[in-house]
N, C-alpha and C positions, 0 to 999 in steps of 0.2 A: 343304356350304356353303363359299363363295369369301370371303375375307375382301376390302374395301372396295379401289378402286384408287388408286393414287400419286397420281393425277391427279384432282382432283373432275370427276366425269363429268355434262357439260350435256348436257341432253334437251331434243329438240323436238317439237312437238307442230305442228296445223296451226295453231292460234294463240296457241300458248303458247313462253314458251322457260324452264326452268326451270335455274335458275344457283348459283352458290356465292352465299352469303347473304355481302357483303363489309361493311365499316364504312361506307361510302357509303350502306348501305341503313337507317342508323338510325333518319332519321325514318321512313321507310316502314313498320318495326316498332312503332315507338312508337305512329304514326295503326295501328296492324291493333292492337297489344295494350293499348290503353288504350280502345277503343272497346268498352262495355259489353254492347253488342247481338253481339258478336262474341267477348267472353271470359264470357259467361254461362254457356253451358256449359263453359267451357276453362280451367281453372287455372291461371292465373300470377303471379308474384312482384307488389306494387305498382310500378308506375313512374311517378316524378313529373317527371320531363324526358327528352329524347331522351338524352343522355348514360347515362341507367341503362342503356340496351339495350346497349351497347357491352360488359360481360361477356357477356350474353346470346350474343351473334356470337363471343366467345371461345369461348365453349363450346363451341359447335356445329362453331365450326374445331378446336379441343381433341380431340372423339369423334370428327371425323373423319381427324385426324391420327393418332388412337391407333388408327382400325380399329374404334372401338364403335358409331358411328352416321353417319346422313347426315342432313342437312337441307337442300333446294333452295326457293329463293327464288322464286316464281311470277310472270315478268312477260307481259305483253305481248307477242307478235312486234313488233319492232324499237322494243323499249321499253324503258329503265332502271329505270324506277322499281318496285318490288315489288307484287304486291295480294294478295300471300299467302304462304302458304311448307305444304311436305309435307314428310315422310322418316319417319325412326326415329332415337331415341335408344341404343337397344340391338337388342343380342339378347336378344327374351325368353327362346331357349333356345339351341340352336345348330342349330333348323331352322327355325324361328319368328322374325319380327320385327313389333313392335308400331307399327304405323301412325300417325301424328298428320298433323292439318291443320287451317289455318285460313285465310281468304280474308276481303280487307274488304268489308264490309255490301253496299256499292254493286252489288260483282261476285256477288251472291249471285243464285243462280234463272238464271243466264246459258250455264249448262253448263261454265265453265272450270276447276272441281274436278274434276269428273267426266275428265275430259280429262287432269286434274294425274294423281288417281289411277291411272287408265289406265297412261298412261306412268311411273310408279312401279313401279306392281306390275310392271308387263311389264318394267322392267331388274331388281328385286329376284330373279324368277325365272329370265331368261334369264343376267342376270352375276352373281349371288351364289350362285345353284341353290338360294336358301333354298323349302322345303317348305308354307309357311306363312305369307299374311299376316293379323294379327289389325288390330282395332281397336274399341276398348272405349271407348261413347258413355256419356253420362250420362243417365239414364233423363230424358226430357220435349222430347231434342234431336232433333227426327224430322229435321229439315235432314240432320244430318250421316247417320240412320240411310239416309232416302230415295235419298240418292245412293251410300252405299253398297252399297244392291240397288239401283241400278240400274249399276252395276258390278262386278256377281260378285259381293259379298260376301253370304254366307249367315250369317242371324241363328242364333247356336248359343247362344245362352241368357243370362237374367243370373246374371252372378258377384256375388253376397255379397261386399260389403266387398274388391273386385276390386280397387278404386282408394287409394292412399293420397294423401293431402296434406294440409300442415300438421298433422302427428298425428292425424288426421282420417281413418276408410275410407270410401268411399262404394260402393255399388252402382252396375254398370255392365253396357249389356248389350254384349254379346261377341258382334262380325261377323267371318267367317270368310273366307278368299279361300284355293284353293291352286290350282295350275297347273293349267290342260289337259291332259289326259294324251291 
């Protein structure tokens, strides 16, 4: 395993370009994580104005300054405005990294996760040389499981109380992706 570069490294796709998540992108998060249809299955803090998101973007710059995670903002080809974001927050071990995504409503069924994911996994393996990517849905989200398999990921089972939040375990099932050999 490679640890993360100096440089946040932007990826392009044939119509996607996925970018560092800056302050600029506030509202863009606020309309993706306040939008009900879209954090149903996804766990996140409440937020009552665009200004909440703004630790949010710290953080994400924060694990990527320390080396522990990445997170890329999903726009458009020759587009500003975000309609989603991918990455990891950590290392779940040190050859394993845990997947997260979300996209707004609109762009959903369109194929441009599928694409995000893609090009994820494919710098996670080729620049990180991490062994393993996971990504642990909430049992009822077939959205996230469907595009899943249909980008490698193999469903490897549910984990028991896999997920934590707010004191809270929930069950999750656990998709597998590892490299081409």
């Amino acid at each position: 395993m490679r640890l993360l570069p100096e440089t946040f490294p932007v990826l392009f796709t044939p119509r996607l370009h996925l970018v560092e998540i800056e302050h600029l992108h506030q509202p863009d998060l606020f309309y993706l994580l306040t939008d009900k249809r879209v954090t149903r299955y996804y766990h996140v803090i409440p937020l009552s104005e665009v200004a909440d998101v703004r630790p949010v973007i710290d953080l994400f710059k924060k694990r990527f300054n320390d080396k522990e995670g990445i997170r890329w903002g999903i726009a458009l080809e020759n587009k500003t405005e975000l309609i989603g974001f991918i990455g990891f927050n950590n290392y779940e071990t040190e050859d394993t990294v845990p997947l997260v995504f979300a996209l707004v409503q609109e762009y959903w069924g369109k194929g441009y996760m599928a694409e995000a994911i893609e090009a994820v996994v494919q710098y996670i393996f080729a620049a990180l040389e991490v062994k393993k990517v996971v990504a642990d849905v909430l049992p009822g989200n077939t959205a996230s499981e469907r595009v899943l398999v249909k980008t490698g990921f193999l469903h490897e089972g549910l984990v028991a109380g896999g997920m934590a939040w707010n004191n809270k375990n929930y069950d999750v099932n656990r998709y597998v992706r590892q490299p081409n050999l």
